[in-house]
NUMARRO-120197 format. One record per residue (C-alpha): x, y, z. Coordinates in steps of 0.1 Angstrom, whole numbers, plus 5000, padded with zeros to 4 digits. Layout:
% residues N
XYZ/...
***
This chain:
% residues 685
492553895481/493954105458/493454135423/497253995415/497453705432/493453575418/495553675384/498553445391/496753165403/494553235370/497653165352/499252865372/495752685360/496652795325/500052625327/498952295341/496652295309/499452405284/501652155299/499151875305/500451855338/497751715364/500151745393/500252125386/496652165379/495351975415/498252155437/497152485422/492952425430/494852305466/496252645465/493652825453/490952675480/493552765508/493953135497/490553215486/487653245507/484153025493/482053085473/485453095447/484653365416/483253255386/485953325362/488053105389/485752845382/484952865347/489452805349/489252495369/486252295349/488452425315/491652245333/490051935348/488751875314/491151955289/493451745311/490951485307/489951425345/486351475336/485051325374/486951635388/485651875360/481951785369/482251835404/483752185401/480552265382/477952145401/479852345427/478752645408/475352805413/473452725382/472753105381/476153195380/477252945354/477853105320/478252965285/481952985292/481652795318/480352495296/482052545270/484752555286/483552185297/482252105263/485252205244/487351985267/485551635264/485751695225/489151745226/489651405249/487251255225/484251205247/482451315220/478451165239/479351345270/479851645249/476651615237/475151545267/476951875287/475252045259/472151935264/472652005305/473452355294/470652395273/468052245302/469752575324/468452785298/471852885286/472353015251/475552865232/477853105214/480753085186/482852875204/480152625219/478652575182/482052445165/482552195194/479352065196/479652005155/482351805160/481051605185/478151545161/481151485130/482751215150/479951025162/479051015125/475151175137/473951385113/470151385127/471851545158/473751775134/470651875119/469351965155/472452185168/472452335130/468552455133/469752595169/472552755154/470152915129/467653015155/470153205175/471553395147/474853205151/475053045116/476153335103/479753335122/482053175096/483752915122/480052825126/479052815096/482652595084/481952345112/478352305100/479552245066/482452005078/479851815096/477551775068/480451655043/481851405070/478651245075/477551175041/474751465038/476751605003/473951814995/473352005026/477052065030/476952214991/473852445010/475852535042/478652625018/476752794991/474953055015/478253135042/477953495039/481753495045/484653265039/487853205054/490853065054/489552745072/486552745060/488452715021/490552445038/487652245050/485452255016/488952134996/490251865020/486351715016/486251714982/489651494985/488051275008/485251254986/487651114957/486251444940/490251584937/489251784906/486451954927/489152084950/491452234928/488552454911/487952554947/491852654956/491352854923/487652994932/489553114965/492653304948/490153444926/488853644955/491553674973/491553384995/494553365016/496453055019/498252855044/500752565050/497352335051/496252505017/499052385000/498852025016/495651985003/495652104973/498751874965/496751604975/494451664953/496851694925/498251354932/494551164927/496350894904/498751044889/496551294867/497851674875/501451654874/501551934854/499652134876/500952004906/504252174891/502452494886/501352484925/505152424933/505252734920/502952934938/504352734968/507652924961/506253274955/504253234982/507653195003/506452815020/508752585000/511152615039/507752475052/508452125059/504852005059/504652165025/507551965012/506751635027/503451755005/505651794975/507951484980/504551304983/503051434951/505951374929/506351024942/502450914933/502851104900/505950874894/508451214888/510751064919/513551274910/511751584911/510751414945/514251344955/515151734943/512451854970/513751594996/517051694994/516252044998/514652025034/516652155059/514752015093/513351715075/511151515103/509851145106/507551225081/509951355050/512350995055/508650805053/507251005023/510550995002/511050585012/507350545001/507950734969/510550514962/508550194968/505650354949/507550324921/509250014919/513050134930/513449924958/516749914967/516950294966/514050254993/515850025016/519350235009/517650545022/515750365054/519150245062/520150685064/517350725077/517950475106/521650605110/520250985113/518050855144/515050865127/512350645151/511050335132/507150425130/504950225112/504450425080/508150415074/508350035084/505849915065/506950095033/510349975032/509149625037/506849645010/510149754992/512049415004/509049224989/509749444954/513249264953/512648964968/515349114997/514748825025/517548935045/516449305047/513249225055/514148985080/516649295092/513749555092/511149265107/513849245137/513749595139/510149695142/510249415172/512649605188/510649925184/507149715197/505349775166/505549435149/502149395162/500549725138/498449605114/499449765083/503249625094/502149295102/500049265066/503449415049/505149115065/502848915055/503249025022/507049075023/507848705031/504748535010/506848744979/510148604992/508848214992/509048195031/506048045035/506447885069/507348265086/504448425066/502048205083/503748275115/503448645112/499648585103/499148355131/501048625153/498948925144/497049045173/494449225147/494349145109/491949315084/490949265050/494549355034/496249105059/493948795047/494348915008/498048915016/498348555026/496148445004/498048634974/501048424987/499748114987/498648204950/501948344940/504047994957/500847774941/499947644968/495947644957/494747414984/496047605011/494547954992/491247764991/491447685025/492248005041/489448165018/486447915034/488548045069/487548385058/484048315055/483648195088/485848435106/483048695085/486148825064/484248965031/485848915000/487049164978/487849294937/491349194950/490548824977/488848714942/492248824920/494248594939/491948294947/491948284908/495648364901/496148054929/493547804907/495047904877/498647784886/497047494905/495047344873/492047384896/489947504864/486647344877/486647484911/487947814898/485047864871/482647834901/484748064921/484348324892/480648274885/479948304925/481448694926/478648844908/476048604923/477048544957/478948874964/477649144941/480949184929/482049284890/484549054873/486749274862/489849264837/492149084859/489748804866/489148784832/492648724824/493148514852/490248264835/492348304803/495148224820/493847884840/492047774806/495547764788/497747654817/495647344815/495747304779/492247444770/493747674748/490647644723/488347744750/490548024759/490148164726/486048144731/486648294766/488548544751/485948634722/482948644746/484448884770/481949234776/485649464768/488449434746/490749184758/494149344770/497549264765/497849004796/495248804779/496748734747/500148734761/498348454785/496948254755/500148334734/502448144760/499547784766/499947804729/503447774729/503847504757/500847304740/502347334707/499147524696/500847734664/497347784648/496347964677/499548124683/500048304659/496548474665/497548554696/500648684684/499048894659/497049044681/499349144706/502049304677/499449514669/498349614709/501949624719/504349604687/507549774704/507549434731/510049214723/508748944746/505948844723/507948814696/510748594714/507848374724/506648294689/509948264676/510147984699/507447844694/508147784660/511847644669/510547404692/508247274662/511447274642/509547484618/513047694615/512647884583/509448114600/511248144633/514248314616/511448514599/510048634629/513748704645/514648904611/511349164615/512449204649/515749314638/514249524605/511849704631/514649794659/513249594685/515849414708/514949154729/516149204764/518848944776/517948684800/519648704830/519348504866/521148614899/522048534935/522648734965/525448604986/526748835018/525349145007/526449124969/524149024941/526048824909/524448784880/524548534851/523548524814/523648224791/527048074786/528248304806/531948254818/532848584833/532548564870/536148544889/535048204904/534448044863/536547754868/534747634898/531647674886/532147484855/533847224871/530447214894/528347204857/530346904848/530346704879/526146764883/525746664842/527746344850/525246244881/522446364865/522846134835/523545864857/520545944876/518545934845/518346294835/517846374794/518246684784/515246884767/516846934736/513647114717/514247394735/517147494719/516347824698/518747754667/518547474643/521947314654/523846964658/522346744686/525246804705/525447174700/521747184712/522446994744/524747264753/522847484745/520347424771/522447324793/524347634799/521047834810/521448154830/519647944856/522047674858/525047844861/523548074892/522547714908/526247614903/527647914918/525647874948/526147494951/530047594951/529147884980/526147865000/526747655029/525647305032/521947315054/520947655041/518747695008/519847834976/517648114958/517848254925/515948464910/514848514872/514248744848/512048544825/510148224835/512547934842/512447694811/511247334810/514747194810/515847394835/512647304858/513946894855/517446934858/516447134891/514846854905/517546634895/520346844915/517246904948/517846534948/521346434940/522746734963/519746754987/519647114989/516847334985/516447514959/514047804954/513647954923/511748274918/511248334880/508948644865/506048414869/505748224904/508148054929/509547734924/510847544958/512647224945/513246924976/514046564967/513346544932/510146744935/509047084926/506047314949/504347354918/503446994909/505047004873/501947264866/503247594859/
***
């Protein structure tokens, strides 16, 4: 046999591995038997126990070696064995090949050491890290700086800190990798401060970097939002260094600006990628959703789609959580249809953005299909259900599904806790939500923290306890924030509390004094006590100050175009329709009993005068529009900028009735679904 042809065959078992062909790999051993007389050479074998088990046939792998003489099987030979059941992720038959190779008295080298490490890494076993490590120490091997990196790599992933700091501290040499592996732990660590000082440590002595350097290190400048500034000095380097055409390194970039909220300089990087992947479209759509520009999300999914980008989770479920942003049913619906299609409809991070997507949207029958659907749900699925039922105020069903948790062995979370309050608060359920909040630290060694505070503001004033608010308020361990006193400000106003209104107020002109909300809202609160004089007052240092207060507006999307509506608005090409609909509902409504709210006009005018005033709400004149073109059988929803006023909220349920339609109303607060004379929220909002 001549040396050639052992050569080729050598290299056939090379190409089966390369191309993870099996086929290839068995007809060439068929082969090789045929043309090579038994006992086959070593180096033939050590090539057929490297192939059987980086194809992952590991039966086949074990039988070629115990074919093998134990004296003529070498540490290639098991690593070659070793390395391959790491790679298929048979990470305790690793270790076990390792310790067959020690029992034949076989010393491991360079390329054994890393392998085994990871083994050790994945099964998250640091006692049997410490072991290999002391071995590596014994033989000398420690010393190589792939051995020494996977030591330290082990140590970091399985919670030893200290020893890793050790490992790293006494590496006679460092590498590339070995710079990689210290700074993407300290990111994993939440320690993205510590990595940046190490990219610097590395330049200082003249590290080199790579593609994975810069990934990381962008990473770390991204840690909420901190380092945008020196993120942008890293851009730099990235383009001296030549890797800004390095696609990995730009998704980096796009990814960075996005979390730092800079999306333009994120849509700048985007735009300059000449091979963008799957990855690019999903980090410039998250970016997008990240910060609150939804509809540029869902435009660029939509180009993404038409460039035959495949619909992988990531992407999916970001430009759902988009649609739930802006309240886009139909797009969700679109992009639910679509990960069907693509089978991955049942991932759990797109079945929880679902979840999410359609609780936000007021569907509340298909968001408890989609939960019911879920093959697997985790914590983020329950809390999104449970935040929907909060959100629609639905506080029986939110209690309910949190006792379910319980016994399904679901723990609680800062956030389960968030919305099981936010869903007692707009229920009225004071009593049971007090107990709720005393329980976390109690029962589940959980801090209240700001937002369960101000959802205990918030529940104490919806239910009139605006006194006790106040109390609350005073006795909190922190300063109370803005939400809090903007809580207490607004029970104040609807429970005619100016006393304590105007404390509220006072405190929030001086936490937030630019806000023209909080000045709107006592303004009005002193109209709708009639006290006249001090509401102009308030309007006039709004005016002396330059603050404007933002118009109120309501819209509705019909066939793929949004219209929008002010207050006596008359504008929109189909006016006379509508208003010829706003006469015809004011007649039935009257007859039906309907009185118009009258103290909710903001000016001191004529009775008269003040009953149109309220009557031609940005609200109203949406529902009209829609009662003119939605079709008979299907529901009407509107959305609002500010939270849907108590006149509006009756007249609602008049029209639910008189037309039966239904009408759902999402305002800046909650939803409001409005059937036969009744609203979802009870008349408690």
């Amino acid at each position: 046999m001549s040396s050639a042809t052992v050569n080729t065959l050598a290299s056939l078992l090379q190409t089966a591995v390369s191309s993870r062909s099996s086929a290839v790999g068995r007809s060439t051993h068929a082969r090789i038997i045929k043309t090579i007389d038994s006992p086959l050479p070593t180096f033939i074998c050590n090539h057929l126990v490297n192939m059987y088990s980086k194809l992952d046939l590991l039966d086949s792998a074990q039988l070629t070696l115990s074919l093998i003489p134990p004296p003529n099987r070498s540490v290639v030979t098991w690593t070659s064995l070793i390395a391959g059941t790491v790679q298929n992720g048979h990470f305790c038959s690793a270790l076990l090949h390792f310790a067959n190779m020690r029992r034949d008295s076989i010393l491991p080298n360079d390329f054994t050491f890393p392998c085994v490490f990871k083994a050790c890494n994945s099964l998250r076993s640091p006692v049997t890290g410490k072991q290999v490590h002391a071995l590596a120490i014994k033989t000398g091997q420690i010393h190589d700086v792939f051995v020494g990196c996977s030591a330290f790599d082990m140590y970091s992933k399985t919670g030893l800190k200290g020893d890793a700091c050790k490992v790293f501290d006494e590496m006679p040499e460092k590498n590339l990798a070995t710079w990689n592996t210290y700074m993407s732990n300290a990111v994993l660590e939440g320690k993205p401060r510590k990595a940046i000082d190490a990219f610097m440590d590395s330049k200082r002595v003249g590290g080199e970097v790579s593609s994975i350097t810069f990934c990381v290190v962008l990473n770390a400048c991204c840690s909420d939002g901190l380092y945008l500034q020196l993120g942008k000095q890293v851009h730099g380097f990235v383009i001296r260094c030549g890797y800004e055409k390095n696609v990995s390194v730009a998704n980096g970039m796009v990814d960075f600006y996005g979390k730092c909220r800079d999306v333009s300089s994120a849509r700048v990087v985007f735009d300059g990628i000449c091979n963008r992947n799957d990855v690019s479209w999903c980090s410039m759509v998250a970016a997008y959703e990240q910060n609150d520009e939804g509809e540029k999300a869902c435009i660029l999914f939509l180009e993404a789609m038409r460039s035959s980008i495949e619909p992988k989770d990531f992407i999916v479920s970001s430009v759902i959580s988009a649609c739930a942003g802006i309240a886009g049913l139909e797009m969700g619906r679109l992009v639910h249809a679509l990960s069907v299609k693509a089978c991955i409809d049942g991932n759990v991070f797109v079945g929880s953005a679902l979840v999410d997507m359609y609780a936000k949207c007021g569907n509340v029958e298909d968001c408890e299909r989609v939960f019911d659907e879920m093959p697997e749900r985790n914590l983020i699925t329950w809390n999104a259900l449970l935040g929907g039922y909060a959100h629609l105020g639905h506080a029986d069903m939110a209690l309910s599904l949190f006792e379910e948790m319980k016994c399904e062995n679901v723990i609680p979370n800062y956030v389960s806790f968030v919305s099981i309050l936010a869903a007692c608060s707009r229920a009225g359920a004071v009593d049971v939500g007090l107990r709720i909040f005393e329980s976390m630290r109690s029962k589940y060694g959980i801090e209240a923290g700001v937002e369960h505070y101000a959802c205990v503001v918030d529940m104490l004033g919806r239910a009139g306890m605006v006194e006790r608010a106040y109390e609350f308020i005073k006795r909190m361990p922190f300063d109370p924030t803005v939400s809090m006193w903007g809580s207490l400000l607004g029970a104040c106003k609807v429970h005619r509390n100016n006393r304590l209104g105007k404390i509220a107020a006072d405190k929030l002109f001086q936490l937030d004094p630019q806000d023209s909300g909080n000045h709107v809202i006592l303004s009005n609160m002193f109209a709708a006590a009639g006290r006249w004089e001090e509401a102009n007052v308030v309007r006039m240092e709004m005016k002396e100050v330059g603050i404007n207060k933002g118009a109120g507006c309501s819209w509705i999307t019909i066939k793929n175009s949004v219209h929008t509506f002010q207050a006596k608005d008359t504008c929109h090409e189909r006016n006379t329709e509508i208003q010829a609909m706003l006469s015809k509902l004011k007649m039935e409504m009257k007859g039906a009993g309907y009185t118009a709210d009258t103290s909710l006009a903001l000016f001191d005018l004529e009775e008269e005068e003040r009953e149109s005033e309220v009557w031609h709400h940005s609200e109203k004149i949406a529902l009209a529009f829609g009662l003119c073109v939605v079709p008979t059988g299907l529901p009407i929803r509107i959305t609002k900028n500010l939270r849907i006023c108590f006149d509006c909220h009756t007249a609602f349920k008049f029209i639910s009735g008189i037309t039966n339609r239904e009408i759902i109303v999402r305002d800046n607060n909650r939803f409001h679904r409005f059937t036969k004379y009744e609203c979802s929220c009870r008349d408690y909002w």
